[in-house]
Each structure stands twice: as C-alpha cells, then as structure tokens.
N, C-alpha and C positions, 0 to 999 in steps of 0.2 A: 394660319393666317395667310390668305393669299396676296401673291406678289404685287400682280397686275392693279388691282387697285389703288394699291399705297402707289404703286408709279404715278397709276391715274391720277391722284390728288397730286402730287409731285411736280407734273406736267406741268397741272392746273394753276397751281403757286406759282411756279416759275412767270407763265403764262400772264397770271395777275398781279403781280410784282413790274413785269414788265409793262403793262399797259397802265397801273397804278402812279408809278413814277414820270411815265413819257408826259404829261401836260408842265408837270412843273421842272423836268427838267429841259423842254423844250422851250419854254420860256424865259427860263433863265441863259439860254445861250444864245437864243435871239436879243434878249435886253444887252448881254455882256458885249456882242459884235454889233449894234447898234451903238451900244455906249463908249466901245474901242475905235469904230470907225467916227464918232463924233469926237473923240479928245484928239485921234491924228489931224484931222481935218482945221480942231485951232488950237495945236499942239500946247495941250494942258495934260498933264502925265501926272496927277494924283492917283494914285492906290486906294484909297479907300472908297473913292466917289464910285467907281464898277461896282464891288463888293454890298455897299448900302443899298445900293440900286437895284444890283440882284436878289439882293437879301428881301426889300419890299415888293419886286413883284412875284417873287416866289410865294413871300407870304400871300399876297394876295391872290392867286391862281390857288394854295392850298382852301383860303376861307371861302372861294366860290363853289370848290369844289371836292369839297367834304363831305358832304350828303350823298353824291354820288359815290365816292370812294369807298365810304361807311357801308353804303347800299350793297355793294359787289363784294366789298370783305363778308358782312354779316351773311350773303347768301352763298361763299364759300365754305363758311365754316357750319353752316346749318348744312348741306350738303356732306360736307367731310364726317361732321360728326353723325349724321346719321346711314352715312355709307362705315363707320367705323362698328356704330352699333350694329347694323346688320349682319359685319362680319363674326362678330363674337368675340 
C-alpha cells in the first residue's frame, strides 16, 4: 500500500474539515462579540443570553448550509473510496 496517497487523502480531510467548520464557527464569533459588545454597552451581564444566541445562529448557518457541506463530504469520500479501491 502506498504511502503517498493515504497522505493525500489525509491532507484533503484536514483541508475539508477545516473549510467545513469555518462558516459556522465564524458566525458564531461574530454573533458572541456582537452580542458581548451589546450587553457592555447597557451593561446586562446574563450568561445564557450569548450561549442561546449563539447556539441559534449556529443552528441556523448549519440548516442553510447543509446541502453544500453534504455535497463536498459525499465527493470526498466517493474520491477516497475509489482512490483506496484502485490501490488494492
């Protein structure tokens, strides 16, 4: 079994792992310092109000964008497994 491919895919994971996760957790850090700079600004210091907030528009950046994430898993692994098959 050669090396170099399994890295390849390795890479590639990494790769889509990291561009899989960047939407929702770059949203959730913009809502959390939106949401921090609005409780300083009329200083209300609840702990859960961030957390619920983040929590919804995380969900919601996942249910927009699901189809596409679905799209780019399913065409790594149809890749992976046919670059595994051809290896033997």
């Amino acid at each position: 079994m050669a090396l170099s491919p399994i890295l390849q895919l390795a890479q590639e994971l990494l790769w889509l792992v990291l561009i899989l996760s960047m939407p929702v957790v770059l949203v959730a850090a913009i809502v959390g310092i939106l949401i921090s700079l609005l409780q300083a600004l009329t200083q209300v210091q609840d702990q859960t109000t961030p957390f619920l907030i983040k929590l919804v528009a995380a969900s919601i950046t996942l249910a927009a964008s699901y189809h596409w994430m679905g799209n780019l898993l399913m065409r790594y692994t149809e890749r992976s497994l046919s670059l595994i098959s051809r290896m033997g």
